[in-house]
C-alpha positions as CSV (number, residue, x, y, z in Angstrom):
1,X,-19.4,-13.1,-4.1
2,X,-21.6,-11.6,-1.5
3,X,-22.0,-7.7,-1.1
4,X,-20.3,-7.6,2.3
5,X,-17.5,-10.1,2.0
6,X,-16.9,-8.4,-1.4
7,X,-16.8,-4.9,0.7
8,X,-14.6,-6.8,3.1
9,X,-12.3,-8.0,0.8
10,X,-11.9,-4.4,-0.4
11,X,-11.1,-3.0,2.9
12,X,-9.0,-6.0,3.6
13,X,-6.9,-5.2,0.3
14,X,-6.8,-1.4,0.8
15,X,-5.4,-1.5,4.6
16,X,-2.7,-4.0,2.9
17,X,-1.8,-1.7,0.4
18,X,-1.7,1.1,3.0
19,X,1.4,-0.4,5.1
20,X,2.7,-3.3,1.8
21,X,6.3,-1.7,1.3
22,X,6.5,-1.1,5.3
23,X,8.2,-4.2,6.3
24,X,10.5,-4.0,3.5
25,X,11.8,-0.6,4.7
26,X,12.1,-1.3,8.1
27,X,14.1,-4.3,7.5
28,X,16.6,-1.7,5.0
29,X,16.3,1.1,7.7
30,X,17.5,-1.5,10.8
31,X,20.2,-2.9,8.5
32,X,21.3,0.5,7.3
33,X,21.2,-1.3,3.6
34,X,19.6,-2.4,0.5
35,X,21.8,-5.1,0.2
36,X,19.3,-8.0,-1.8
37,X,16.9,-5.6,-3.5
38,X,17.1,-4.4,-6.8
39,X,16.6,-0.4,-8.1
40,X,16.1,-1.7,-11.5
41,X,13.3,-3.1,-10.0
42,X,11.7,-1.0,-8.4
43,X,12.0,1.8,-11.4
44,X,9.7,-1.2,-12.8
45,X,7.6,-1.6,-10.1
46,X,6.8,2.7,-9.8
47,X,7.2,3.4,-13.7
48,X,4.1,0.4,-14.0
49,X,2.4,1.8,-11.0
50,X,2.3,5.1,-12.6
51,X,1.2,4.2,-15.9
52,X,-1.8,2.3,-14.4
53,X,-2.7,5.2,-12.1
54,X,-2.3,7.8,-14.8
55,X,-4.8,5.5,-17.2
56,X,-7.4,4.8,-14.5
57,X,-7.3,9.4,-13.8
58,X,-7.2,10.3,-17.5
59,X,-10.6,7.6,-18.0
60,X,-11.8,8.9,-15.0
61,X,-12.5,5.4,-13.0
62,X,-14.0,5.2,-10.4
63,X,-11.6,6.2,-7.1
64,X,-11.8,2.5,-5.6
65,X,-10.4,1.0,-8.4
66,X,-7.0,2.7,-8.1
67,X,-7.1,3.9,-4.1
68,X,-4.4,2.2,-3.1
69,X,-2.0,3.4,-6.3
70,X,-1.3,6.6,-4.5
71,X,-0.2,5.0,-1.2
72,X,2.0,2.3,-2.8
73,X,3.5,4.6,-5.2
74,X,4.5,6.9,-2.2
75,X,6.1,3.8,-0.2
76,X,7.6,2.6,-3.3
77,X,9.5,5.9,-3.7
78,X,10.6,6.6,0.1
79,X,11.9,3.0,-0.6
80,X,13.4,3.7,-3.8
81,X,15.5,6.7,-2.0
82,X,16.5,4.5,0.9
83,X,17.9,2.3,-2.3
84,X,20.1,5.3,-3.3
85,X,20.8,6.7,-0.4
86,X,22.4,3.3,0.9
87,X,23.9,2.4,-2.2
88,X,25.7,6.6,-2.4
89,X,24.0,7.7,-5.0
90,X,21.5,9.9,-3.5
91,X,21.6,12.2,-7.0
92,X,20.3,9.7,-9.0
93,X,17.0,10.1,-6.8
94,X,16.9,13.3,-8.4
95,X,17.3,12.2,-11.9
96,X,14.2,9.5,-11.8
97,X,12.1,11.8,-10.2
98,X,12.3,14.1,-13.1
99,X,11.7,11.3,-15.5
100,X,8.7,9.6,-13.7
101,X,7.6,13.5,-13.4
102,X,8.1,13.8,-17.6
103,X,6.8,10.4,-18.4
104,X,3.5,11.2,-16.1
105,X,3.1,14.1,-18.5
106,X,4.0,12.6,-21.8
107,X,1.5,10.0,-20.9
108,X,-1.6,12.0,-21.7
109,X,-0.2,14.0,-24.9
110,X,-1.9,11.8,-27.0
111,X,-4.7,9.2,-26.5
112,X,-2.4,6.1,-28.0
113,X,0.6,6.8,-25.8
114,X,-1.5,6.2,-22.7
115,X,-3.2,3.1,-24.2
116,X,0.0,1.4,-25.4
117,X,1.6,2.1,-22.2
118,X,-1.2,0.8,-20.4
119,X,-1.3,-2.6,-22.6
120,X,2.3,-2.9,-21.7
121,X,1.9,-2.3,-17.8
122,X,1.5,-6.2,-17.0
123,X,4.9,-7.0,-18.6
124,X,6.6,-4.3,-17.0
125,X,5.2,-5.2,-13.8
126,X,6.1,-8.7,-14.2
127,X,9.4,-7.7,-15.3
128,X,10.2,-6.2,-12.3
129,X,9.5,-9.3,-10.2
130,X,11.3,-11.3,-12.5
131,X,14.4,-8.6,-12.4
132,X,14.0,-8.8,-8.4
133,X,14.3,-12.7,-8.4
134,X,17.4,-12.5,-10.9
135,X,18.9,-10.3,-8.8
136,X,18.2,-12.4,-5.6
137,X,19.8,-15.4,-7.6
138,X,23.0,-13.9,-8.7
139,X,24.1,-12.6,-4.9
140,X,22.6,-15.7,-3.9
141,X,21.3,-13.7,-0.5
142,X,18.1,-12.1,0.1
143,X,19.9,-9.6,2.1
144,X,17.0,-7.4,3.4
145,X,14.5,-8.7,0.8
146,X,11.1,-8.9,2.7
147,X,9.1,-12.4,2.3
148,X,6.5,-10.4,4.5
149,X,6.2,-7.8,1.6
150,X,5.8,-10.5,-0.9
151,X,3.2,-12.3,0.5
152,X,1.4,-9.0,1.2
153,X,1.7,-8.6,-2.7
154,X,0.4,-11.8,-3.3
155,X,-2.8,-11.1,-1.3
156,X,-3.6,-7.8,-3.1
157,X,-3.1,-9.0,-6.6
158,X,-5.5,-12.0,-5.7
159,X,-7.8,-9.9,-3.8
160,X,-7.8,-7.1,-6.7
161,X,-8.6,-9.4,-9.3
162,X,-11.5,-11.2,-7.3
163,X,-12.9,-8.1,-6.4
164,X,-12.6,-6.7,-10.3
165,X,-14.1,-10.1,-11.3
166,X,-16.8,-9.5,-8.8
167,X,-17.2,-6.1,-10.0
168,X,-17.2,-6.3,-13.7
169,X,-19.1,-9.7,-14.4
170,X,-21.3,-9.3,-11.9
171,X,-22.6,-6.0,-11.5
172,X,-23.6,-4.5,-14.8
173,X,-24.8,-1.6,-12.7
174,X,-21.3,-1.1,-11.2
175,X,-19.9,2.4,-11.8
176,X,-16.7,0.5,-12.7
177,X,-18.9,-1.4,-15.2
178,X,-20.1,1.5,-16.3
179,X,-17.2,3.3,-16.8
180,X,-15.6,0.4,-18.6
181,X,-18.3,0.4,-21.2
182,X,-18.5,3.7,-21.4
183,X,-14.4,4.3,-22.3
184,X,-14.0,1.1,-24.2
185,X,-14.0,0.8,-28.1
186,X,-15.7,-2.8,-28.0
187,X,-18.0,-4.6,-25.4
188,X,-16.0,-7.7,-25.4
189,X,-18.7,-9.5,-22.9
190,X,-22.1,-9.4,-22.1
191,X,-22.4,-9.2,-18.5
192,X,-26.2,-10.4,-18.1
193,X,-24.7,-13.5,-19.5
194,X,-23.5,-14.0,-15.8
195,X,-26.2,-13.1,-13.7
């Protein structure tokens, strides 16, 4: 991929990530309900985005690989809340707060804990979709489920793994590349093999 449309596709991913929950909680703040979206999901959704931002810190990646875990973690829990708050149980709120704010310090106690959890992050990440879907199945209504917010998901996980593709196979002299032979155990490709 070309230098600029690579860049492009960058900023095009970040400014998604920047507003992806937003349509979702406009849609539960006109309705004044979650009605059709699942907390168990979410938990997912945040407890994956954490481990993956808490990984990509404690390796010290490079900032644009994980810019945009901040903003969606943020949305994710102002959406979260809004969950609780229309479903009356605004204490719970409390309660996973101080477990995310445990598990983000558990994380890094020992080198392992962070690795497992981070070879796990896919599957919790998936099982959060799949958990939403169920959900949307049994009520049979999507109640203020966002297909706008989906989509937008859809984009940045294509987008992100074009751009890592890009990144990683591409340019050896990448500081991601770098950094990802510089943390890892094994060199598992040769990347002058695809210049």
């Amino acid at each position: 991929m070309a230098p600029g449309l690579l860049d492009l596709v960058h900023l095009t991913t970040w400014a998604v990530c920047a507003v992806i929950k937003l349509p979702q909680l406009v849609a539960v703040l006109r309705a004044g309900s979650a009605w059709g979206l699942s907390a168990t999901s979410l938990l997912l959704e945040l407890a994956g985005l954490l481990v993956f931002l808490k990984y990509q810190i404690y390796y010290d990646y490079p900032l644009e690989t994980y810019l945009e875990y901040p903003i969606i973690i943020a949305q994710d829990a102002i959406l979260l809340y809004c969950i609780m708050y229309f479903s009356g149980k605004t204490k719970r709120a409390l309660f996973y707060t101080v477990v995310f704010g445990g598990v983000w310090y558990v994380l890094t106690l020992q080198k392992w804990i962070i690795d497992v959890a981070m070879n796990l992050c896919t599957f919790i990440s998936a099982a959060s979709k799949l958990v939403q879907l169920r959900h949307l199945w049994q009520t049979k209504d999507s109640g203020q489920a966002s297909a706008l917010t989906w989509g937008m998901g859809a984009y940045t996980c294509a987008s992100k793994l074009q751009t890592t593709w890009c990144e990683v196979l591409t340019s050896p002299d990448s500081s991601f590349h770098k950094s990802l032979l510089h943390h890892s155990s094994k060199n598992y490709y040769n990347c002058n093999d695809y210049e």
